[in-house]
C-alpha positions in Angstrom: 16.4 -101.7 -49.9 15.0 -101.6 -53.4 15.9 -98.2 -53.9 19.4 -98.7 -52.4 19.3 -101.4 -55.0 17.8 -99.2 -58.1 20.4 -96.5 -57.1 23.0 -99.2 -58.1 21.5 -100.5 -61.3 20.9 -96.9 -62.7 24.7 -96.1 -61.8 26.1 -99.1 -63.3 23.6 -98.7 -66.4 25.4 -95.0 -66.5 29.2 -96.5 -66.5 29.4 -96.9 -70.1 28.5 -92.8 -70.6 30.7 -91.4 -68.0 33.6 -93.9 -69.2 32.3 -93.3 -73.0 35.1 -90.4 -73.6 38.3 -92.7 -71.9 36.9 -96.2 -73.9 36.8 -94.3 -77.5 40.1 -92.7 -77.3 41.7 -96.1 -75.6 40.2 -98.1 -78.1 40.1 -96.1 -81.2 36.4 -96.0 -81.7 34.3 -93.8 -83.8 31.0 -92.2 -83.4 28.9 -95.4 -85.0 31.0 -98.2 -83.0 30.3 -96.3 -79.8 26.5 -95.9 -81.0 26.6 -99.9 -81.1 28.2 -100.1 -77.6 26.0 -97.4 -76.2 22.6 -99.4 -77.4 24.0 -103.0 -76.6 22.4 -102.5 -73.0 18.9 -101.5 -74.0 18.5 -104.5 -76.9 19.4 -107.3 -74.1 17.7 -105.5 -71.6 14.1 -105.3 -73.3 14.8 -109.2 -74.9 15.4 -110.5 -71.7 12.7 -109.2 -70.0 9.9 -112.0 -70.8 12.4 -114.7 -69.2 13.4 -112.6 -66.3 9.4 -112.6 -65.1 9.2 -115.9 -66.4 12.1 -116.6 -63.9 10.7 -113.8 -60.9 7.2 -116.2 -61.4 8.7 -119.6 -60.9 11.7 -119.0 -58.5 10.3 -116.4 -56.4 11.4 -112.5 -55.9 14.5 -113.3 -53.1 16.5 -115.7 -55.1 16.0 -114.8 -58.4 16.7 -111.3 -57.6 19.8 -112.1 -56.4 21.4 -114.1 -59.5 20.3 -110.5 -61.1 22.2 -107.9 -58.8 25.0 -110.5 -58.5 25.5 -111.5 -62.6 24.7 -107.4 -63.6 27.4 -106.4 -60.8 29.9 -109.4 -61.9 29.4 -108.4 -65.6 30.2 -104.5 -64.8 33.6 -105.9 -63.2 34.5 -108.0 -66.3 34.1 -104.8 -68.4 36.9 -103.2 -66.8 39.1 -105.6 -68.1 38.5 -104.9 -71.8 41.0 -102.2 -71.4 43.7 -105.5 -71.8 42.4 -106.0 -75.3 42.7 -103.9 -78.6 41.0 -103.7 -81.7 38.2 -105.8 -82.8 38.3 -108.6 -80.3 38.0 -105.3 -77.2 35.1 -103.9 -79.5 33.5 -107.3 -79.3 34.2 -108.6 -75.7 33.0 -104.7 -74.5 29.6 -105.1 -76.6 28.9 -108.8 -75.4 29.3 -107.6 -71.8 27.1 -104.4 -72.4 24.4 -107.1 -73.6 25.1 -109.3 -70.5 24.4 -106.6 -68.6 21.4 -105.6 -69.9 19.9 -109.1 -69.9 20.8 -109.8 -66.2 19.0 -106.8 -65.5 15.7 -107.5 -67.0 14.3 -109.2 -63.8 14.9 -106.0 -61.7 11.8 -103.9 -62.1 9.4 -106.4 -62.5 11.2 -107.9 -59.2 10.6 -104.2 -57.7 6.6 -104.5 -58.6 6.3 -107.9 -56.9 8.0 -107.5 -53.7 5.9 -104.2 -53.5 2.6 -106.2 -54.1 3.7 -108.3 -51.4 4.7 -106.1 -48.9 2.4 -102.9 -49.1 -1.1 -102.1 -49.0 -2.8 -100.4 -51.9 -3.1 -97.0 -50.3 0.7 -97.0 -49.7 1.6 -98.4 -52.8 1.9 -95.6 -54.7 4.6 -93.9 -52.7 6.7 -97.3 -51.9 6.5 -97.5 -55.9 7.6 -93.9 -56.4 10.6 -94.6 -53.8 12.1 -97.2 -55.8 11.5 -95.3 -59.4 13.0 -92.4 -58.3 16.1 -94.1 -57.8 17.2 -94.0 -61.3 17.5 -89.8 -61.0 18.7 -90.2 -57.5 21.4 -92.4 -59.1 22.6 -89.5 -61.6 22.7 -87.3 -58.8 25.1 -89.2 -56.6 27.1 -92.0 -58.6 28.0 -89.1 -61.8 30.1 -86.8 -59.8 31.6 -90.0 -58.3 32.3 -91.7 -61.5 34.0 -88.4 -63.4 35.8 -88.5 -60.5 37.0 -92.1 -60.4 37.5 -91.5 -64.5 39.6 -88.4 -63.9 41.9 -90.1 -61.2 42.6 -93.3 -62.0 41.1 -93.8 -65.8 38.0 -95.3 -66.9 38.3 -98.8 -66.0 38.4 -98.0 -62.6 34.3 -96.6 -62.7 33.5 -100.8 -63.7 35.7 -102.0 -61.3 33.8 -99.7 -58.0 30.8 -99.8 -59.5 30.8 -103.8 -60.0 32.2 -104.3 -56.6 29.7 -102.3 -54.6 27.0 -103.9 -56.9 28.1 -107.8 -55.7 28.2 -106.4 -51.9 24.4 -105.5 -52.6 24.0 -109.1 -53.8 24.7 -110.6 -50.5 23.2 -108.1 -48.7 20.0 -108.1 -50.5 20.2 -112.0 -49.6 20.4 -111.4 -45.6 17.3 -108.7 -45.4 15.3 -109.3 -47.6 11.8 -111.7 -46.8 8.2 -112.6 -48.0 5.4 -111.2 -45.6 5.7 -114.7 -43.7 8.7 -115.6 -43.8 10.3 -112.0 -42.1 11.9 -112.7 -39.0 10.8 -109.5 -37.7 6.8 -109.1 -39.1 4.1 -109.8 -36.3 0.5 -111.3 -36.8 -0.9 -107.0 -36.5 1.1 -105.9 -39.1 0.2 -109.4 -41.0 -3.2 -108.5 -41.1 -3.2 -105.4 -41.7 -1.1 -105.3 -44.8 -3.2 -108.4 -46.0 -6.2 -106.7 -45.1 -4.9 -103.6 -46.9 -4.9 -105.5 -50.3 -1.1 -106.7 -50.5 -0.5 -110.3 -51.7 1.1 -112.0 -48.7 1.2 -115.3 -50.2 3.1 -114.3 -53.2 6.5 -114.9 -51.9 5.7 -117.8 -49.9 7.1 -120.6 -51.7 7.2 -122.5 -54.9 4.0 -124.0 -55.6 2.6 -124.2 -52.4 0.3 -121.0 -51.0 1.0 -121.2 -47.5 -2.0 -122.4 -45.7 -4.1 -123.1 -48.9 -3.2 -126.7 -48.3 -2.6 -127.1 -52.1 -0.3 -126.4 -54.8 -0.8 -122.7 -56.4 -2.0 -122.5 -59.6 0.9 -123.0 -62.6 0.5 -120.8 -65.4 0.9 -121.3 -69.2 3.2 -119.1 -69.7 2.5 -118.1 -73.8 -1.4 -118.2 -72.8 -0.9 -116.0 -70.3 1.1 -113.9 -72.1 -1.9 -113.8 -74.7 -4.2 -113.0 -72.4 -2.2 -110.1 -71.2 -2.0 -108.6 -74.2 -5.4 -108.9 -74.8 -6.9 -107.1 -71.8 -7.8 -103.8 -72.7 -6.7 -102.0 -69.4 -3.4 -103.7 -69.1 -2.5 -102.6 -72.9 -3.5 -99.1 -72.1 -0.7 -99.3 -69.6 1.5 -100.8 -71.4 1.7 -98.6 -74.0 1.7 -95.4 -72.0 4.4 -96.8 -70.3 6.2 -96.5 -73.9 5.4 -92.8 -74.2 6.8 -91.8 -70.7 9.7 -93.7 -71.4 10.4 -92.0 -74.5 10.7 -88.2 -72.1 13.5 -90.9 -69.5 15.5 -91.7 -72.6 15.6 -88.0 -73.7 17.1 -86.6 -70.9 19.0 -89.7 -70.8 20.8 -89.5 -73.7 20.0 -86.3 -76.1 19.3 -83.6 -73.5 23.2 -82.8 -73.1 23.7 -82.7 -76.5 20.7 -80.2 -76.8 22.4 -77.8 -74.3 25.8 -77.8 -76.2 24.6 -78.1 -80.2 21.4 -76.1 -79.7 21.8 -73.8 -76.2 25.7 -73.2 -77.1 26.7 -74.4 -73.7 30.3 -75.7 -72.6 30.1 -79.2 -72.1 31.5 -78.2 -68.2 28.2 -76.3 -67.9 25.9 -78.7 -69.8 27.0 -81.4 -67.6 26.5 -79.8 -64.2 23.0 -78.2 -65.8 21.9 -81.6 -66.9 22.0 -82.8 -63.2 19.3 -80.4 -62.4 16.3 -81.4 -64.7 17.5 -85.2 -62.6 17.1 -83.7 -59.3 14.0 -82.3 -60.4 12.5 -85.7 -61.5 13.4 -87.4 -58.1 11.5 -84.3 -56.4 8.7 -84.9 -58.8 8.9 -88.9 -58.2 8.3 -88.7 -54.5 5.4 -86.1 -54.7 3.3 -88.0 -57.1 3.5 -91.1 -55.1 2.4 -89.2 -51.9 0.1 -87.5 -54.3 -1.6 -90.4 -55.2 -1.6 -92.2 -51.6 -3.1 -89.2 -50.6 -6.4 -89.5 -52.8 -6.3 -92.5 -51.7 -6.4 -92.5 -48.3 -9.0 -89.5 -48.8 -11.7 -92.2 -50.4 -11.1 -91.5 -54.1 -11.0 -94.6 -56.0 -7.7 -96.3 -56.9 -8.2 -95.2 -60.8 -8.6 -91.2 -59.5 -5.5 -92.0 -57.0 -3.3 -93.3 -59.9 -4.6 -91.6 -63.0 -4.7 -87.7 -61.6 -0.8 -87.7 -60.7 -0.2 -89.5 -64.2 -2.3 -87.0 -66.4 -0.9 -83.5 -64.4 2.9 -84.8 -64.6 2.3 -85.7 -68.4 0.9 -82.2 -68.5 4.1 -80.5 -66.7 5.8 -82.7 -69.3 4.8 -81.2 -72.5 5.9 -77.3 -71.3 9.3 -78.7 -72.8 8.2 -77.7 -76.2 8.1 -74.0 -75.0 11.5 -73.8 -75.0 11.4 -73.4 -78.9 10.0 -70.3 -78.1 12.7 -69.1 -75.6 15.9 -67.5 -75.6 17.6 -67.4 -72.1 19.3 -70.3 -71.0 18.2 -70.0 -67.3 15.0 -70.1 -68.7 15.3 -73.1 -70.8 16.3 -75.3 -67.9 13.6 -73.7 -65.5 11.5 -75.4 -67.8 13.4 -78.5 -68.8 13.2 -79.0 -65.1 9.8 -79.0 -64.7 9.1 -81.3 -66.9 10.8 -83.4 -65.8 9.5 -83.1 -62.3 6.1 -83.6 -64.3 8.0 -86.5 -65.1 8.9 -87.9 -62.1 5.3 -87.2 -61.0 3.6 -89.4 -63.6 6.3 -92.2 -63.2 3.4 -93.7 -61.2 3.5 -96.7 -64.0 4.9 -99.8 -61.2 2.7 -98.7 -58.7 0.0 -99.2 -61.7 1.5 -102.7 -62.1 1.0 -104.1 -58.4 -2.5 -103.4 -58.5 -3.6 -104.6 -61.3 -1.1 -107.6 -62.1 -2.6 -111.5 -62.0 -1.3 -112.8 -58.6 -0.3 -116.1 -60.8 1.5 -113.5 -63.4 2.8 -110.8 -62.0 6.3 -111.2 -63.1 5.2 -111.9 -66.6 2.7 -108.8 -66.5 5.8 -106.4 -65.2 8.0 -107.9 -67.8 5.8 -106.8 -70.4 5.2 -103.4 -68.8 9.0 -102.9 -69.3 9.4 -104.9 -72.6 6.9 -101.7 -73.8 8.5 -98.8 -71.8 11.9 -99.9 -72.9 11.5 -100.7 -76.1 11.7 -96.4 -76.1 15.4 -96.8 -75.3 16.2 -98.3 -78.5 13.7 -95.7 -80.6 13.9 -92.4 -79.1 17.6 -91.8 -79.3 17.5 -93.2 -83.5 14.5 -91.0 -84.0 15.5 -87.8 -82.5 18.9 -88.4 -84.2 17.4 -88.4 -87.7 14.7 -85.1 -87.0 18.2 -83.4 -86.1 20.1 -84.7 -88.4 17.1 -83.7 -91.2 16.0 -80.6 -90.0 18.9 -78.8 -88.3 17.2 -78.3 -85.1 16.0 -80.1 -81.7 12.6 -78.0 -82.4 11.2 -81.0 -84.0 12.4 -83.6 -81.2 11.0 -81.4 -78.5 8.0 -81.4 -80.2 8.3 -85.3 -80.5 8.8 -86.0 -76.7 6.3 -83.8 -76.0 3.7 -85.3 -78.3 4.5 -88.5 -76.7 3.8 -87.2 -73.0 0.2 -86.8 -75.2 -0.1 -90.2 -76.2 0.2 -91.1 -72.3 -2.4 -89.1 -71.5 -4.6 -90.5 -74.4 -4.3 -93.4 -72.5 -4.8 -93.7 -69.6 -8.1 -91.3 -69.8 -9.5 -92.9 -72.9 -8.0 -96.6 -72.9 -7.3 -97.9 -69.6 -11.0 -97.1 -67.9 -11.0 -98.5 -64.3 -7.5 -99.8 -62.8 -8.3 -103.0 -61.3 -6.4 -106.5 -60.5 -6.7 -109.0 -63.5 -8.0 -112.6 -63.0 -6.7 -114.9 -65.4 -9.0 -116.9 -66.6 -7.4 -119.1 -69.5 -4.0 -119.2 -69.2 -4.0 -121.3 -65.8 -3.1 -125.0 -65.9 -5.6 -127.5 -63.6 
């Protein structure tokens, strides 16, 4: 269910590009209004995401989940309707939506990271993670050839209108299937135990304010203490930041990588656009194997920083062989490559499974939020920064070089700055 649900997310967050073309000749944008529409999603999206786990922390996973599927998916409907306006008041009703979006979004991941906590053990966390990541290329794969589609047939409102439509369905189903540990009609007291046993946090969907069989309310947090006290943990920065850095290699393929093939490779934008699906299929490849990857040293005895940190470091690894296609002249070549490293991607992508285990059982909606606040925050940066080294230089040599440096920084990381991987305690952000 969450990645049926991630599928959906990624595809609607992708609306605006495959309708881009149709909403700037409808509406008489140019280049800069559509850079403002384009970057509307990620602003909201990485504002939003302290009160979305503030929200995930107080209301529970289920319910506040819902409100997010439900408002994103309304909010994607509404957008097909700018297409009644013109001229400035369209530009501004189609940017204020892009930001609703974006903001009704913000509780998704960090949703993901809980209900995995809850429901898996730690040896099978890292592939029930990698599931749910590898949504967002699964999502490009399926939904793009769709959505030209849709665009093609029966013009570009028509991609919000699907899209939003199949996204409220979700909402309600979403509300019929999904359970805490406990409270699933369908869980008996074996696989109870043994996912308790296993180290998953049974109790953290089991009400608000009340730990079933404890007997006594759970612990309320302060939220700006604990948000402090995040911060301030070595281990969980260490995350955090690498989380920024493998970002930064998502938003490239996201939103330059086309523009490479045409501008620097020559390509048609028919063939860049069939040849950019590949480097996506790659990463969803890439996403499952380092989750089985890393459940595998784990179930093998390795300890849980080995399990998480060997997949992370080799996929960062496959990720910088990008630069080496400054050094190469045959397209087939250069999206060989460009593939895998993005399959070294998708094999370091291990960053939510990171999050369940080491997230404060009182915080962990805050601690995801933060996690994406950080890995985010490289949707708003990598698209302006590669857009001034090409503008300055000529070239994409320089913003190869860029990514790939980044993919460096992650590394950095998580061998020299995170140390052991381990569950926080808070210890003074709790309220008595």
């Amino acid at each position: 269910m969450l990645f049926a649900v991630t599928t959906i997310n990624y595809a609607d967050r992708a609306t605006i590009s495959i309708a881009g073309p149709g909403i700037k000749s409808a509406l008489g944008l140019d280049s800069v209004q559509m850079g403002f529409v384009f970057s509307a999603f990620a602003w909201s999206y990485v504002l939003a995401q302290l009160p979305g786990g503030w929200l995930l922390d107080r209301f529970g996973s289920k319910i506040t989940y819902f409100f997010s599927i439900f408002l994103w998916s309304l909010f994607t409907v509404m957008t097909g309707a700018v297409g009644f306006f013109t001229g400035g008041a369209a530009v501004a009703l189609l940017i204020a939506l892009r930001l609703l979006v974006g903001a009704a979004e913000a509780p998704s991941f960090p949703g993901n990271s809980r209900i995995a906590s809850a429901w898996f053990p730690t040896h099978e966390r890292g592939l029930a993670a990698a599931v749910f990541n590898s949504a967002q290329y699964f999502a490009t794969v399926l939904f793009a050839p769709i959505m030209g589609w849709l665009v093609h047939s029966y013009g570009w409102p028509s991609v919000f209108y699907v899209m939003g439509g199949l996204g409220i369905l979700m909402a309600f189903l979403w509300l019929k299937v999904i359970h805490g540990p406990r409270q699933h009609p369908g869980i008996n007291q074996g696989e109870l135990q043994y996912i308790q046993q296993g180290g998953a946090l049974v109790d953290l969907e089991s009400g608000q304010g009340q730990q079933r069989g404890a007997g006594k309310p759970a612990a309320q947090v302060n939220t700006l203490a604990a948000i402090r006290e995040l911060l301030s943990n070595r281990m969980l920065l260490g995350v955090y930041v690498a989380q920024y850095c493998i970002t930064t290699l998502t938003y490239f393929f996201l939103t330059w990588f086309p523009v490479y093939l045409v501008q620097e490779r020559g390509m048609t934008i028919l063939k860049a656009g069939f040849v950019a699906s590949l480097p996506a299929i790659a990463g969803f490849l890439g996403g499952i194997a380092g989750g089985w990857m890393s459940d595998r040293l784990s179930k093998r005895g390795h300890s849980l920083s080995v399990a998480r940190k060997v997949p992370i470091v080799v996929g960062m690894l496959l990720s910088m062989s990008m630069i080496a296609c400054n050094y190469i002249q045959a397209d087939m070549l250069v999206v060989a490559v460009m593939s895998l490293a993005f399959f070294g991607k998708g094999i370091g992508a291990l960053g939510w499974a990171v999050v369940s285990d080491t997230s404060p059982k009182e915080a962990g909606g805050l601690s995801g939020a933060l996690f994406n606040t950080f890995g985010n925050t490289a949707g708003i940066t990598t698209p302006i920064v590669i857009g001034y080294i090409v503008q300055n230089t000529g070239s994409f040599a320089g913003a190869l070089v860029y990514v790939g440096a980044n993919a460096a920084v992650a590394i950095f990381c998580y061998l020299f700055i995170v140390g052991d991987i381990k569950r926080v305690t808070l210890t003074n952000s709790l309220i008595k």
